[in-house]
N, C-alpha and C positions, 0 to 999 in steps of 0.2 A: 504493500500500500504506500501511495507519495501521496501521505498528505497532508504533511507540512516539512517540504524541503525547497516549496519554491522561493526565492528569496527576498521575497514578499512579503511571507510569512512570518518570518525570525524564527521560526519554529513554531510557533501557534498552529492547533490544530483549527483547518480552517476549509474542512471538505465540506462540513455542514452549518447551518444556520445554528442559531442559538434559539431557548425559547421566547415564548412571550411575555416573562414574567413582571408584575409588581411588586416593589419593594416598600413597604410603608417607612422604611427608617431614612431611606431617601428622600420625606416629604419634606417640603420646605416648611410646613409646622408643628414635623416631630425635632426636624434637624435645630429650629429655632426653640423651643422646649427645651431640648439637650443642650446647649450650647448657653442658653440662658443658665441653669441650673449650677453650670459649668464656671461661672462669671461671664460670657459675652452676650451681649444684644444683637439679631438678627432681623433685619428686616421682612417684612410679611407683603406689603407691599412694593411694585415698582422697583423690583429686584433685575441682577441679571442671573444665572444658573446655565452653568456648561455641565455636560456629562463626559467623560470623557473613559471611551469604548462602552459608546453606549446601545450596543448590540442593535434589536429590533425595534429598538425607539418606541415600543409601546410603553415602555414608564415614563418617560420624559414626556410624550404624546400627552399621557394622564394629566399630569405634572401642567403640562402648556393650558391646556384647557380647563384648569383650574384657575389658574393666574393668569389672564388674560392682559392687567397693564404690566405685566413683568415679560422680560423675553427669557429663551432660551437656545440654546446651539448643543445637538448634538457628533461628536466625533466619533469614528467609527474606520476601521482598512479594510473591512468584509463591503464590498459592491453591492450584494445580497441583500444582509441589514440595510446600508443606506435606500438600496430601492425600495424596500419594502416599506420604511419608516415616511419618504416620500409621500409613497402613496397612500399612506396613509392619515397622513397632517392636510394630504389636498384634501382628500374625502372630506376631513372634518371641519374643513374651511378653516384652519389655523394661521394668522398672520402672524403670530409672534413665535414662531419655533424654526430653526433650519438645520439642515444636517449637509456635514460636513464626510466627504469619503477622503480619508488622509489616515497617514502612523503617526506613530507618538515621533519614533525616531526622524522620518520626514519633514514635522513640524520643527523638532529640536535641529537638525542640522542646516536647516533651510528653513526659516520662521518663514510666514508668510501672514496676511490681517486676516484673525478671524472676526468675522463679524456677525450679531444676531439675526433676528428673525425682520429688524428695523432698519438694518445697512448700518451699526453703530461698533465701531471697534472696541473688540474688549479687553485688548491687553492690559493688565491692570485695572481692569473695572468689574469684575467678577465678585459676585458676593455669594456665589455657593460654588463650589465645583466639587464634585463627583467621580468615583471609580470604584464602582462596586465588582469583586472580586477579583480585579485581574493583575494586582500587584504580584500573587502566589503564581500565576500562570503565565509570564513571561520571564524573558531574558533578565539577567540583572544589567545589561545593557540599554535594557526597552525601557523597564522600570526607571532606569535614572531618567532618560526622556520622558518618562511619562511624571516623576516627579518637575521636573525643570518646567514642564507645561503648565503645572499647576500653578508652580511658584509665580510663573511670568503672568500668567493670567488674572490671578486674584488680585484683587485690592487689598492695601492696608485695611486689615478687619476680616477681610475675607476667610470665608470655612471653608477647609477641606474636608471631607469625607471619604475615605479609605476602607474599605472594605478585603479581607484575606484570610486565609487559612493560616494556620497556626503550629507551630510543632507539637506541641505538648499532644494537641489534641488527634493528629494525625499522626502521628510515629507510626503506628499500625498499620496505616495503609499504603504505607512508601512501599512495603513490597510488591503487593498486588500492582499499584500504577508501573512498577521496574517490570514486570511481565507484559502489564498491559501493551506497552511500548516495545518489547523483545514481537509480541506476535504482530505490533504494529506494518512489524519489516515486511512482514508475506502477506497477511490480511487484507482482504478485499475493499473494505473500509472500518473508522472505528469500530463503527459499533459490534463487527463480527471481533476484532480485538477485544473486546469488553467481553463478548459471551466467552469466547474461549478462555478469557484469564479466570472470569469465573468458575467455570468448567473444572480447570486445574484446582483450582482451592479447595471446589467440591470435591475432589477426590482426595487431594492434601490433607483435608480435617477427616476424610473416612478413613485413612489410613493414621491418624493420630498423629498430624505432625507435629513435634514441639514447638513451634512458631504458635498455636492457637493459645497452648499455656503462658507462652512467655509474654502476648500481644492479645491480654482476654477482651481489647474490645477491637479486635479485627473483625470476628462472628460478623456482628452487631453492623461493623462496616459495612463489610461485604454482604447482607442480607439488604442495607439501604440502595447499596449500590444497583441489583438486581430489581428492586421496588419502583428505582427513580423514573422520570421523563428522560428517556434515551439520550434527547436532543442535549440534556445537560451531564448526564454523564459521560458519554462521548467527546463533550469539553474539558471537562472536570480533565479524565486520566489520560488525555492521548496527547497532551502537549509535551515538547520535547524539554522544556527548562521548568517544567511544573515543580514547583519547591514550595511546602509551608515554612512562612517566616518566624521569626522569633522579634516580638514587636520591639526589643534592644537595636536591632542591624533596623527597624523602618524607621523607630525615634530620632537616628543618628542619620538617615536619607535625607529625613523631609529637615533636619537643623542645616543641612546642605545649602537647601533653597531657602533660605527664610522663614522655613514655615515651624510655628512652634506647640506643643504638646497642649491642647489642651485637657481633650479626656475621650467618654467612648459613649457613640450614640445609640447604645445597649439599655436603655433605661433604667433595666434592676440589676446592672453592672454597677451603678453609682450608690447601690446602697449596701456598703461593707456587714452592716447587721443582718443580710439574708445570707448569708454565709456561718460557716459552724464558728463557736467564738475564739477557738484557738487560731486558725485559721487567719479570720481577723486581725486576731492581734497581733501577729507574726507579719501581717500582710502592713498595717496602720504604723506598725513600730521604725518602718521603715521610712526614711525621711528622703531617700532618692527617687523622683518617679522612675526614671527609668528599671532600677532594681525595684522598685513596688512593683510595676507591669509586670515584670518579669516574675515574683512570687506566685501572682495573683492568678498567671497564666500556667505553671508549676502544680499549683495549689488546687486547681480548677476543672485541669487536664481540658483546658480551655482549647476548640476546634475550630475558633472563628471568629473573629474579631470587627469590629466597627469603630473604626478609631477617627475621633476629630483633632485638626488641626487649623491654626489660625495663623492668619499673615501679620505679625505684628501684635503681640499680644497684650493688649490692654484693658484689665478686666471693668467692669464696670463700678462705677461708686456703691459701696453697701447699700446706701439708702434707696438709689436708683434701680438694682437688682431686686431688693426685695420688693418694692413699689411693683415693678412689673412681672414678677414671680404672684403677688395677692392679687394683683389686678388679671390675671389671666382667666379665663372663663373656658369653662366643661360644657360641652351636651353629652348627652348618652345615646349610644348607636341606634338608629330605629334598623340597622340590619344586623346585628349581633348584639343580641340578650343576655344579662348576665344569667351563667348555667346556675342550674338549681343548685348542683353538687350534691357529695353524698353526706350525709348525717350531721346535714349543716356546715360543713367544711369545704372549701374551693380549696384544688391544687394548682399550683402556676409552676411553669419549667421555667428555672434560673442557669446562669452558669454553674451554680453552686450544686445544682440539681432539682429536684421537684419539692417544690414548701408548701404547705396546706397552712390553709389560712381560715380565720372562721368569717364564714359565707357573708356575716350579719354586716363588717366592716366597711360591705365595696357596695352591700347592697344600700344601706344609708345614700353613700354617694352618689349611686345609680339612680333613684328615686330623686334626689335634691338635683340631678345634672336634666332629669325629663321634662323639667318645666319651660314652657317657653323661652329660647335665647337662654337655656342651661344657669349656670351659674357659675361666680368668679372662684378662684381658689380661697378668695378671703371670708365667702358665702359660705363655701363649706366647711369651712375650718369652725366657724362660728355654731351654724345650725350642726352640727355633728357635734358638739361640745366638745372637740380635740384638744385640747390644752395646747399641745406642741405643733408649732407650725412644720416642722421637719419629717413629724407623720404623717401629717394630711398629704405634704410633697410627694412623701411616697408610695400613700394608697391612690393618688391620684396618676402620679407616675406607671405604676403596675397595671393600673387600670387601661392606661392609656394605652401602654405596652400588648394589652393581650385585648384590646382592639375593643373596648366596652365603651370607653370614654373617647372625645376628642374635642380637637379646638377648632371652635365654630369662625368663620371668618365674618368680616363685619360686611361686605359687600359680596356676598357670591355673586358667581356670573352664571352663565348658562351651557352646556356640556350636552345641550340635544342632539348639536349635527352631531359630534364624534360617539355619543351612544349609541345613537341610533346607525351609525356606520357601521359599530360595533357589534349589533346586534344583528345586522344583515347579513355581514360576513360569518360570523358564528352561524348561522342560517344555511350559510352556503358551505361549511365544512373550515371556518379560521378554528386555530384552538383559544381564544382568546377567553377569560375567566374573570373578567372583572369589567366594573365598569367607573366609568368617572364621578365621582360626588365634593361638584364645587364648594356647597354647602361648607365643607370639612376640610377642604383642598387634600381630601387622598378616596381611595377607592372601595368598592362595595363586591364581595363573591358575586358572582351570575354562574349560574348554572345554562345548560341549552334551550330548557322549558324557557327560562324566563325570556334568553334572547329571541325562543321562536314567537312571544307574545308580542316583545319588542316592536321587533320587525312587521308582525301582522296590525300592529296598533296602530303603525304610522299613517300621515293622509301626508304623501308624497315627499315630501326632504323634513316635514315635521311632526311632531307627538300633538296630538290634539289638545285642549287645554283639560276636558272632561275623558273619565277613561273608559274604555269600549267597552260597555255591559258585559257581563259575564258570561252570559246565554250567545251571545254573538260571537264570545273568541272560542269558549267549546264549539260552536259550529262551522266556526274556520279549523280548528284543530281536527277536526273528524274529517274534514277535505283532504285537510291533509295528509292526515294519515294513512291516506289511499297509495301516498306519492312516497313517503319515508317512516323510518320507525321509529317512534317518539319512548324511551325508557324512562323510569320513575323506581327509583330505589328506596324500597317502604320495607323497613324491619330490618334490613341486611340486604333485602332478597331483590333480585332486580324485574319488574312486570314491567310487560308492554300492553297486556289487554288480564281483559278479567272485570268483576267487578268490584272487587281491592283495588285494581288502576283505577276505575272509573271515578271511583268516591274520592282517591286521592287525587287525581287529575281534576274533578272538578273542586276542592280545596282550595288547592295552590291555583287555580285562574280566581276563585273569588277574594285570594288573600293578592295575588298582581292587583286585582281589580280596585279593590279599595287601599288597605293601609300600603301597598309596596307606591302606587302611583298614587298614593298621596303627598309621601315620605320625599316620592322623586321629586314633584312638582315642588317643592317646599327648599327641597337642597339646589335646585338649580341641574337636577338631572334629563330631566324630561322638557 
């Protein structure tokens, strides 16, 4: 298989597309959240935000059509991604987004102006830039260009966001990717590389090899590996320079370019007290960040990191910070409910591992955040009776994190052409899973039912303002059902007809029908 030695590539595996994924920690008001708590003020509006290898430009797409007076510029060396990210910003009638087909190293040896979605040059005027995961999956040649990009582009003040794998947390599966790559040489393309390396381990752990004892969470690995979306694992192990870093060698990178340590846009990474308290103290006793990191990630067996950094680090005045930390304001998700849990206890995955919490704490906040235009962090702290402002931070931070709470923006915009794009294309076979919700400035699950409602709901490039009776889109669904196979996964078990489908099928069109498009119309979705 050749396919990544053409010199294009740097060694990137780059025979297949990437997926379509969304990242919420990449929103511009989780990254402002994080970054505040952190000491820096980010701006929410009239921003500018590069991504930089920003695959198939469906998150930054999200991202544009949220923040409609802010611009953005996607970069990108796959032709692929940039077609596709194109075509997709036209559909949604996007003026403030553009993508760029260029490398890191291209740009670093040969600058050339990039400019936004408004013809405005950004070197140096960047207030968020972006790079989620590809620090670990290139060159440490590409990596330096792709830091050097960062640094020339942001503003004093400007966030980076960084995103990587880790050692601590990967040590296990440097073998399996040194296979993946040995079958890479013959194999027809990755992802037969991928079957066959697993194949081998299959028989490796039947045969008892010692590597499974000495590396107990390779199993664990290699089970996720075989689970994933192809398109991403295929990226993940078949690049030629694929290395987890040790965030010691990235802190000392990015001091290269100016850019300096603030902290990690992990939400309940920032709270040392979910962690076991030896741990802690071992971690806290420690007055070096760079060896703190370095504990924490030790300590953690930490596989993934989101780290921020800032151009010029000047943290904000105490009074100013907590001003705008109590002044922030929660709603609560109308598409993710906080779970019942069991026996009155919610679990949440930390680095630290899984912590149960008692259910009653988030639900308070859940209830005080559902009131119209939600409420500030200063509302809650009050009406909860929290004594300590530093709790509320972080019941409302976790919350945030595991997607129950968010921050409502004071102006949404409108997000119907590119849902509604979105929802066509899903229609016609995209794998695309989310949709946009300016409301929040980040994004909502969609399942296929919901986009084929989408799509049948529209009256020609728009969502009606009233949403199409319930009796009328069961009678489009039954048309259609003639043409394709509509599935519904009720209990585990997956139906396409029955009268278990029927009942459930007409459910979820009377729950689109009412609270989903109401919810849209309200967030600026529809």
């Amino acid at each position: 298989m050749n396919n990544s030695s053409a010199a294009w590539q740097h060694g990137y595996y780059a025979a297949d597309g990437y997926t379509y994924g969304y990242y919420r920690e990449m929103t511009p008001t989780h990254l402002a959240w994080a970054a505040l708590l952190q000491g820096e003020v980010m701006p929410l509006q009239r921003f500018r935000y590069v991504d930089l290898g920003c695959g198939q430009g469906f998150n930054l797409i999200l991202l544009a059509a949220c923040f409609p007076d802010s611009q953005f510029l996607g970069i990108d060396f796959m032709p692929a991604h940039v077609r596709h990210a194109r075509k997709l910003a036209e559909e949604a009638e996007l003026s403030n987004i553009r993508f760029v087909e260029a490398d890191f190293m291209q740009l670093a040896q040969s600058p050339v102006s990039l400019l936004d979605g408004s013809g405005s040059e950004l070197d140096g005027q960047v207030d968020y830039a972006v790079a989620h995961g590809i620090a670990s999956w290139v060159s440490p040649t590409v990596r330096a260009s792709l830091w050097a990009l960062a640094g020339r582009l942001l503003r004093p003040g400007g966030l980076y966001y960084t995103s990587y794998n880790t050692v601590p947390g990967w040590l296990s599966a440097q073998p399996f990717q040194h296979l993946v790559r040995l079958n890479a040489r013959t194999a027809v393309d990755g992802a037969v590389a991928i079957r066959k390396a697993l194949e081998t381990f299959a028989r490796l752990e039947e045969v008892k090899a010692p590597i499974f004892a000495a590396q107990p969470g390779l199993k664990a690995r290699l089970k996720t590996a075989s689970e994933q979306d192809m398109a991403y694992v295929t990226q993940e192990y078949n690049n030629q320079s694929w290395q987890p870093l040790f965030v010691a060698d990235m802190m000392a990178e990015a001091e290269a370019v100016k850019l300096a340590w603030l902290g990690t846009a992990t939400l309940p990474d920032m709270f040392d007290g979910l962690m076991p308290a030896a741990a802690a103290k071992l971690i806290q006793a420690e007055a070096d960040p760079v060896m703190r990191e370095s504990l924490r990630d030790i300590a953690t067996l930490k596989a993934f990191r989101r780290d921020l950094y800032v151009k010029g680090k000047a943290p904000a005045w105490a009074g100013e910070r907590l001003r705008q930390i109590t002044a922030t304001r929660f709603v609560s998700s109308p598409f993710m409910a906080l779970p019942e849990g069991s026996n009155g206890k919610l679990e949440l995955a930390t680095s630290a591992g899984k912590i149960s919490f008692n259910r009653s704490i988030f639900k308070n906040v859940y209830d005080i955040t559902r009131q119209p235009g939600g409420a500030s962090l200063d509302e809650i702290q009050v009406r909860t009776g929290d004594a300590s402002l530093s709790n509320t931070v972080q019941k409302v931070s976790l919350m945030m994190d595991a997607g129950w709470i968010q921050i409502p923006l004071a102006a949404p915009a409108n997000a119907a052409r590119l849902n509604l794009a979105i929802a066509q294309a899903v229609r016609d076979g995209a794998p695309y899973r989310v949709l946009a919700v300016p409301g929040v400035g980040q994004a909502a699950s969609m399942d296929a039912l919901k986009a084929l409602l989408l799509a049948e709901s529209a009256h020609g490039a728009q969502f009606p303002a009233q949403a199409p009776a319930a009796e009328e889109l069961l009678e489009k669904l039954t048309q259609l059902r003639r043409k394709l196979t509509v599935t519904l996964e009720i209990g585990g078990v997956k139906h396409t007809e029955g009268p278990v489908f029927d009942a459930e099928m007409e459910r979820l069109v009377r729950e689109f029908s009412g609270s989903f498009w109401q919810a849209g119309k309200s967030l600026g979705m529809l």
